[in-house]
C-alpha positions in Angstrom: 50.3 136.9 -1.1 49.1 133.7 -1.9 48.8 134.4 -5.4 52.5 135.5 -5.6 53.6 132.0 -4.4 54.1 132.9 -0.5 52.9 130.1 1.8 52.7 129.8 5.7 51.3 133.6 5.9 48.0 134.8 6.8 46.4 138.5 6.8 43.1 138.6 8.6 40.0 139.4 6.7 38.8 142.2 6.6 34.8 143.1 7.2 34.2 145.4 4.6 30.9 145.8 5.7 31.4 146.4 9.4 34.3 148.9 8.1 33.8 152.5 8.5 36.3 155.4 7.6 37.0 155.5 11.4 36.9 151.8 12.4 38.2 148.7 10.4 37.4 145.5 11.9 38.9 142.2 10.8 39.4 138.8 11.4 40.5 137.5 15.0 43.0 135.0 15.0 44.5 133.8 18.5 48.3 133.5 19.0 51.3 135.5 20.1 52.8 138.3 18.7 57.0 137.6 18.0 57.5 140.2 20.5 56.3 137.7 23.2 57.9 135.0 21.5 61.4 133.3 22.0 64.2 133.7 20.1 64.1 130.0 18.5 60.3 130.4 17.3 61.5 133.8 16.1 64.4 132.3 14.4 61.9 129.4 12.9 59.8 132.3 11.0 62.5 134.6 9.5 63.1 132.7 6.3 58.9 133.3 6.2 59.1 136.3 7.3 61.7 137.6 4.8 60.5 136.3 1.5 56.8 137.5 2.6 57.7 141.0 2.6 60.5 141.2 -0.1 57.6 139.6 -2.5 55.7 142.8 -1.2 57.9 145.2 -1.8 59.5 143.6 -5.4 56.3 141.9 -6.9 52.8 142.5 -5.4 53.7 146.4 -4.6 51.0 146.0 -1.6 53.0 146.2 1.5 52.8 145.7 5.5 53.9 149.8 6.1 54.2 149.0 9.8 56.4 145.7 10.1 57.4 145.3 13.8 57.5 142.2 16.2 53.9 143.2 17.7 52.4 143.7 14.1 53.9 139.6 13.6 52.1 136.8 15.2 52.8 133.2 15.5 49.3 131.7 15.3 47.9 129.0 18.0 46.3 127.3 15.3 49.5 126.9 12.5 47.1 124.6 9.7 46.6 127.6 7.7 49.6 129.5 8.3 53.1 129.8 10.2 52.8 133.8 10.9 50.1 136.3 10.7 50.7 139.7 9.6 48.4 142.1 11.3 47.6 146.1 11.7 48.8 147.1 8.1 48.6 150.8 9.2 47.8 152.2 5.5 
């Protein structure tokens, strides 16, 4: 995503070498999914939110399958980004 020009979102890494056929295991990052969130900080992270995956879908053709409020987190920690999109599903 970063490549395609879209800041203030973050995927966890993914450790390919812990990662079986069965089991992927990435990256934790602590924070809250949107679905815990309040409307304001949900309302602070659409404009993100909505360029992130319309780059996705028009440009990088790599896409979060599964994009619901408890797959979208609002990190603790927001130096490295403003939302986190987790569990891509595919």
């Amino acid at each position: 995503l970063a490549e395609a020009g879209v800041t203030d979102v973050a995927v966890p890494r993914v450790y390919e070498a812990l990662t079986t056929r069965r089991v992927l295991v990435s990256e934790w990052i602590d924070g809250r999914k949107l679905s815990e969130c309040s409307t304001e900080e949900v309302r602070e992270l659409v404009a993100i939110g909505q360029e992130c995956f319309l780059v996705q879908l028009l440009q990088t053709g790599f896409f979060h399958s599964d994009p619901h409020p408890g797959n979208l987190m609002r990190p603790h920690d927001q130096s490295r980004a403003r939302l986190v999109l987790i569990d891509f599903g595919l």
